[in-house]
N, CA, C and O of each residue as an XYZ file, in Angstrom:
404
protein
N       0.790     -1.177      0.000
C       0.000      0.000      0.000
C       0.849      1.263      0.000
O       0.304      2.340      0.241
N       1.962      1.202     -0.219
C       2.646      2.381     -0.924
C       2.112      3.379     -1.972
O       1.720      2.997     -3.075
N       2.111      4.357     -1.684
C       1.627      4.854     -3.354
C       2.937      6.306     -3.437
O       3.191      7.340     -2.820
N       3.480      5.497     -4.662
C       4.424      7.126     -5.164
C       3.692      8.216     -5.182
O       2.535      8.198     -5.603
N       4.345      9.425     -4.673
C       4.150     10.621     -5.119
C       5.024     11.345     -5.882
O       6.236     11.129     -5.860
N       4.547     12.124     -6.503
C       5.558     12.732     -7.573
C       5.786     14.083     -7.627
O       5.125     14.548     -8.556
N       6.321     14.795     -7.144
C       6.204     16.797     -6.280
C       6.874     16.951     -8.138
O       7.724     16.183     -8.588
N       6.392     17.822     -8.746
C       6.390     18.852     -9.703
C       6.926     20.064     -9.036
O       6.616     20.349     -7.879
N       7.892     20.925     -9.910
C       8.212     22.047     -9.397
C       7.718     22.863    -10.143
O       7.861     22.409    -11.278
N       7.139     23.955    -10.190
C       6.568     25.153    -10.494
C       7.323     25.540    -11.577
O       8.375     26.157    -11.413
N       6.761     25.149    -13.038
C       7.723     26.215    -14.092
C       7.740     27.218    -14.597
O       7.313     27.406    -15.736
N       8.257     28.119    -13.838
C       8.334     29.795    -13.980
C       9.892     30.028    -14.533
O      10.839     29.462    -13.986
N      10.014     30.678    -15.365
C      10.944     31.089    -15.768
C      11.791     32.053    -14.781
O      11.392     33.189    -14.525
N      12.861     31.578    -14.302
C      13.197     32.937    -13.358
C      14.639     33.506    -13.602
O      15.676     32.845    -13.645
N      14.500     34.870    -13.755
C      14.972     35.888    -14.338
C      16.895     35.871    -14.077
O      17.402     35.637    -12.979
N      17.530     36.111    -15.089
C      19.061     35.810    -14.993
C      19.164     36.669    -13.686
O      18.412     37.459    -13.116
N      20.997     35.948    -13.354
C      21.822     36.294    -12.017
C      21.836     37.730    -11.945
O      21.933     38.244    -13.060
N      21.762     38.644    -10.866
C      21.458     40.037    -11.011
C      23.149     40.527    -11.566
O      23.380     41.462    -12.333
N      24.003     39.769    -11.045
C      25.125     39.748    -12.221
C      25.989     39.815    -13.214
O      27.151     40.152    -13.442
N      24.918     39.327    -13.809
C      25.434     38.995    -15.405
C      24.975     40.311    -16.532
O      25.363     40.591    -17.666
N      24.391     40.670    -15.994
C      24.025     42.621    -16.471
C      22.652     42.356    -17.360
O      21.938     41.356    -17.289
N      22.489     43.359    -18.105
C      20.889     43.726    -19.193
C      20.618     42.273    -20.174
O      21.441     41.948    -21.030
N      19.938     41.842    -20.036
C      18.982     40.709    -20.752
C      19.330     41.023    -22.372
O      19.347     42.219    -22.663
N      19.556     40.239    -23.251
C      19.976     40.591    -24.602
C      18.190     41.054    -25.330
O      17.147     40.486    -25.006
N      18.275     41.820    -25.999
C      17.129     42.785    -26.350
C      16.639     41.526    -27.537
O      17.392     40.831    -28.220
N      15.320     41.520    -27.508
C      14.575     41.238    -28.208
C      13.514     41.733    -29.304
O      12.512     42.354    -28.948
N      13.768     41.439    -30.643
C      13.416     42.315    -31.990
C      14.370     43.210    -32.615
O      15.498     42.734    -32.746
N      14.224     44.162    -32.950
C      14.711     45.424    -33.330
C      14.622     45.882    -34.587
O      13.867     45.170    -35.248
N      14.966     46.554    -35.040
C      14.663     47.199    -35.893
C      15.405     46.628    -37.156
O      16.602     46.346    -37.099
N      14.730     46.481    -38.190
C      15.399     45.953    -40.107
C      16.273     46.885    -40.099
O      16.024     48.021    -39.696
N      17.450     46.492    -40.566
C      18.112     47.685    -41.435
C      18.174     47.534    -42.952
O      18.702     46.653    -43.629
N      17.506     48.610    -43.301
C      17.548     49.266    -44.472
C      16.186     48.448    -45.242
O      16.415     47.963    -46.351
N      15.054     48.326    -44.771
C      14.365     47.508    -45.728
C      14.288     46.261    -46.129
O      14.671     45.325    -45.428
N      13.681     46.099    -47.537
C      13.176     44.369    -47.671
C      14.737     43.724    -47.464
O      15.621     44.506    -47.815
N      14.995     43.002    -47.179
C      16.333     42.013    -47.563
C      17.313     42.271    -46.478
O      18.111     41.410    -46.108
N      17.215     44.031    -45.733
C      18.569     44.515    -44.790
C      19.375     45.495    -46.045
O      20.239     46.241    -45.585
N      19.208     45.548    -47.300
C      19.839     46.213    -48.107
C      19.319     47.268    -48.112
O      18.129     47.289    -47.800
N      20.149     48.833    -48.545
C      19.824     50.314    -48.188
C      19.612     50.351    -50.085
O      19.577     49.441    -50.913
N      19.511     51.769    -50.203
C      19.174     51.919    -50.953
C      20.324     52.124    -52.510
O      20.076     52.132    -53.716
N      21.008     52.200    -52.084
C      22.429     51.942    -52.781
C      22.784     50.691    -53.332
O      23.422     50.531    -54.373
N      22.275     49.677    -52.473
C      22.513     48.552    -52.739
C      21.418     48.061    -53.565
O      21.681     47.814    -54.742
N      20.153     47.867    -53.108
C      19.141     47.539    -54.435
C      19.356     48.353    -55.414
O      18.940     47.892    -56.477
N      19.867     49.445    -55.502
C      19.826     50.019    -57.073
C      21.587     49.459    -57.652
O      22.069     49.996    -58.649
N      22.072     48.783    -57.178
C      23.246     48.572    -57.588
C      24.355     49.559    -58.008
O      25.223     49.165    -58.787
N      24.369     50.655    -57.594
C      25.351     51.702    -57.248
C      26.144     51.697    -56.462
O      26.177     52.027    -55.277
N      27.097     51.147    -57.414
C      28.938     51.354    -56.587
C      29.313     52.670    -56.536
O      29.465     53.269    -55.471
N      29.491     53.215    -57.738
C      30.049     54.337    -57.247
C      29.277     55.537    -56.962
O      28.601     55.784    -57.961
N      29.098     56.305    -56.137
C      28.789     57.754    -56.172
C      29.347     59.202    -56.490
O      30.123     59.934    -55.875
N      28.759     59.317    -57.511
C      28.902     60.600    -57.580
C      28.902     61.795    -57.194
O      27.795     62.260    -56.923
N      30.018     62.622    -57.050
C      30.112     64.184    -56.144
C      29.532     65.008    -56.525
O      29.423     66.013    -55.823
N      28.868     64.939    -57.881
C      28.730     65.982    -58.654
C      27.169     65.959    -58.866
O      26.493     66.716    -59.563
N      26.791     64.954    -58.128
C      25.353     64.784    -58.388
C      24.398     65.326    -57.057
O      23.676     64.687    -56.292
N      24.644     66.434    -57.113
C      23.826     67.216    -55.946
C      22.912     67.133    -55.064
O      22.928     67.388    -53.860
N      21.787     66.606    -56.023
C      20.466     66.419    -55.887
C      20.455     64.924    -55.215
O      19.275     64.609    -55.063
N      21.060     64.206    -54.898
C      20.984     62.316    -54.432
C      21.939     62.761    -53.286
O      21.734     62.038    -52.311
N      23.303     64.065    -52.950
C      23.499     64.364    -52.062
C      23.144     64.853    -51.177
O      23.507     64.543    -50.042
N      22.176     65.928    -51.506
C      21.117     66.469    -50.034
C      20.658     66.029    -49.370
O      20.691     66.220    -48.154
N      19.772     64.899    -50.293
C      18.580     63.481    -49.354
C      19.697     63.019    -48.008
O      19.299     62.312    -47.082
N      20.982     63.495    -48.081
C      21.689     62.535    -46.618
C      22.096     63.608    -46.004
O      22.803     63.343    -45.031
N      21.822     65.377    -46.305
C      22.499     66.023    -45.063
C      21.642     66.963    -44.830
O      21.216     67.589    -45.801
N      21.211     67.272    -43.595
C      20.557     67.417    -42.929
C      20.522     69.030    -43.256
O      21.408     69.591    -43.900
N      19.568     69.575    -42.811
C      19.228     71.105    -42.968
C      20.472     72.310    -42.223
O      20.900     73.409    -42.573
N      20.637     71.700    -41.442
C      22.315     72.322    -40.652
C      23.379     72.142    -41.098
O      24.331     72.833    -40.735
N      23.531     70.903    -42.246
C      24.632     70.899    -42.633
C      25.416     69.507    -42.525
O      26.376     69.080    -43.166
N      24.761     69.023    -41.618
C      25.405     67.514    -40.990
C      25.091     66.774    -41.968
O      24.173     67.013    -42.752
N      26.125     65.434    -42.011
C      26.014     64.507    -42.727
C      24.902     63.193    -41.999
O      24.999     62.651    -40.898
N      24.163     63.037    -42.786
C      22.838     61.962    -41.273
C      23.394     60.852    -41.644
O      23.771     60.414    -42.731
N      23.386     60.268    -40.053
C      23.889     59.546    -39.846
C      23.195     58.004    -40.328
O      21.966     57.943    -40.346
N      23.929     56.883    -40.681
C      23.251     55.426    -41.003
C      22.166     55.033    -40.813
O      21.276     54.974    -41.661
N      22.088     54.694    -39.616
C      21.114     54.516    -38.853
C      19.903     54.911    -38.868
O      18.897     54.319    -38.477
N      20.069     56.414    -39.547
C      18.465     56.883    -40.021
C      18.380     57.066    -41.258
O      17.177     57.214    -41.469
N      18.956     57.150    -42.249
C      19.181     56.859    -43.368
C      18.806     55.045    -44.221
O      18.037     54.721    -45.126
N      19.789     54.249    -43.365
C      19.604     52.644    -43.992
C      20.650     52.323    -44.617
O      20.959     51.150    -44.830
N      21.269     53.238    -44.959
C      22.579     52.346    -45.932
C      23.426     52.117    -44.753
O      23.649     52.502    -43.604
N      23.997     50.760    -46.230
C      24.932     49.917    -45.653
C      26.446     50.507    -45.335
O      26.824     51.469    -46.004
N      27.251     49.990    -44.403
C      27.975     50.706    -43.697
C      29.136     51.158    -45.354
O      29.394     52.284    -45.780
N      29.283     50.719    -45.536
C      29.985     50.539    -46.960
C      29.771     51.859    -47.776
O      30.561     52.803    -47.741
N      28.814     51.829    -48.389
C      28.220     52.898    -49.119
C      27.979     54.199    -48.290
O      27.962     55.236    -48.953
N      27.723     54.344    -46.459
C      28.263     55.409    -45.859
C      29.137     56.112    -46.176
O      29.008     57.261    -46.598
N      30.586     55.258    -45.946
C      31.342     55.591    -45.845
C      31.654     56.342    -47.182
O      31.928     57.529    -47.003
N      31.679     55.819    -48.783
C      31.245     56.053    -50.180
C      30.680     57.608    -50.067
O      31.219     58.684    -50.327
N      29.588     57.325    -49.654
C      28.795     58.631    -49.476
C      29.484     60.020    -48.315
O      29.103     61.185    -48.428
N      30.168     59.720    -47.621
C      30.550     60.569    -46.964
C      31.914     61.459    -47.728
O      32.209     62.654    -47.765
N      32.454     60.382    -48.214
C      33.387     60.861    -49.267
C      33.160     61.984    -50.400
O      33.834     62.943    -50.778
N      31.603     61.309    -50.869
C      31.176     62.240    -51.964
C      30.671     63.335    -51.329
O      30.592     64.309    -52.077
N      30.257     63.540    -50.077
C      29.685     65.044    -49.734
C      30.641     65.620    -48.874
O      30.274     66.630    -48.272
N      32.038     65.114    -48.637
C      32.958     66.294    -48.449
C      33.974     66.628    -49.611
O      34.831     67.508    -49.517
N      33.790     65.857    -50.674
C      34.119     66.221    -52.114
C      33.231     67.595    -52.321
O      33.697     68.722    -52.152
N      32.123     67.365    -52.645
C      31.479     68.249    -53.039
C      31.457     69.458    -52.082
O      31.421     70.508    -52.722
N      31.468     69.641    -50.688
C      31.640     70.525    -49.960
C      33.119     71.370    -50.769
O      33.257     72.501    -51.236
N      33.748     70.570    -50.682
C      35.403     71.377    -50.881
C      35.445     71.525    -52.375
O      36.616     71.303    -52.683
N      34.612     71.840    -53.666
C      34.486     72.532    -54.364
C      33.238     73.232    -54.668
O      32.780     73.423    -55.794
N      32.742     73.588    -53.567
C      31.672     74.529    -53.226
C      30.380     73.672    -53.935
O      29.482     74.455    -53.625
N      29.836     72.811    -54.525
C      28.582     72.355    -55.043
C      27.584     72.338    -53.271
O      26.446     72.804    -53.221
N      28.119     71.874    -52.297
C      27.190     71.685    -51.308
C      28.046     72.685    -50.167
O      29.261     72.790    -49.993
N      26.799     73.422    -49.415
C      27.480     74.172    -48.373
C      28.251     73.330    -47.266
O      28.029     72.141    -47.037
N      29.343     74.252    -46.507
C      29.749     73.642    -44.990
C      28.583     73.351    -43.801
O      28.550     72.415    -43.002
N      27.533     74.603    -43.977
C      27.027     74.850    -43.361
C      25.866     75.790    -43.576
O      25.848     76.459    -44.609
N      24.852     75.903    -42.650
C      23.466     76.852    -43.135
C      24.129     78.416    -42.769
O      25.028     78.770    -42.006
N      23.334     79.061    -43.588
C      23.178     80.520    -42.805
C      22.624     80.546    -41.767
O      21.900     79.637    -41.360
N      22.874     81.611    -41.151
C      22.239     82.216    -39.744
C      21.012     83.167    -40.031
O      20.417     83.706    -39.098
């Protein structure tokens, strides 16, 4: 007249060693659209052009700044590409340093 019992422990997930620091983030944000590719890259444009004014503005900001990746989408690659071409063009005057006051 034995009868096993069988104690179950409660399965709660419980939360990492206070330790080991911030929980690795979950989701986030696509970069650059369908695939992770910016827009440089689906159109297959290696090189950029300095001289092309108008495809240089869309990346600098009303003050003058160059915007940064991250809000833009391109790939780190073509940043860098692109940053080239708008301090080209800065240093033969096609795009300003900076706004007026």
């Amino acid at each position: 007249m034995s009868e096993e019992t069988t104690v179950k422990a409660p399965e709660t997930s419980a939360p990492a060693p206070s330790g080991s620091g911030p929980a690795p983030r979950q989701g986030g944000r696509p970069s650059g659209g369908p695939g992770g590719r910016g827009k440089f890259c689906t159109e297959k444009i290696d090189a950029i052009p300095y001289r092309d004014v108008r495809l240089l503005q869309g990346f600098v900001a009303e003050r003058g700044k160059i915007v940064p990746r991250r809000l833009t989408g391109v790939c780190t690659t073509h940043q860098r590409r692109l940053t080239r071409a708008i301090k080209q063009a800065r240093n033969i005057a096609l795009l300003p340093f900076a706004t007026k006051h």
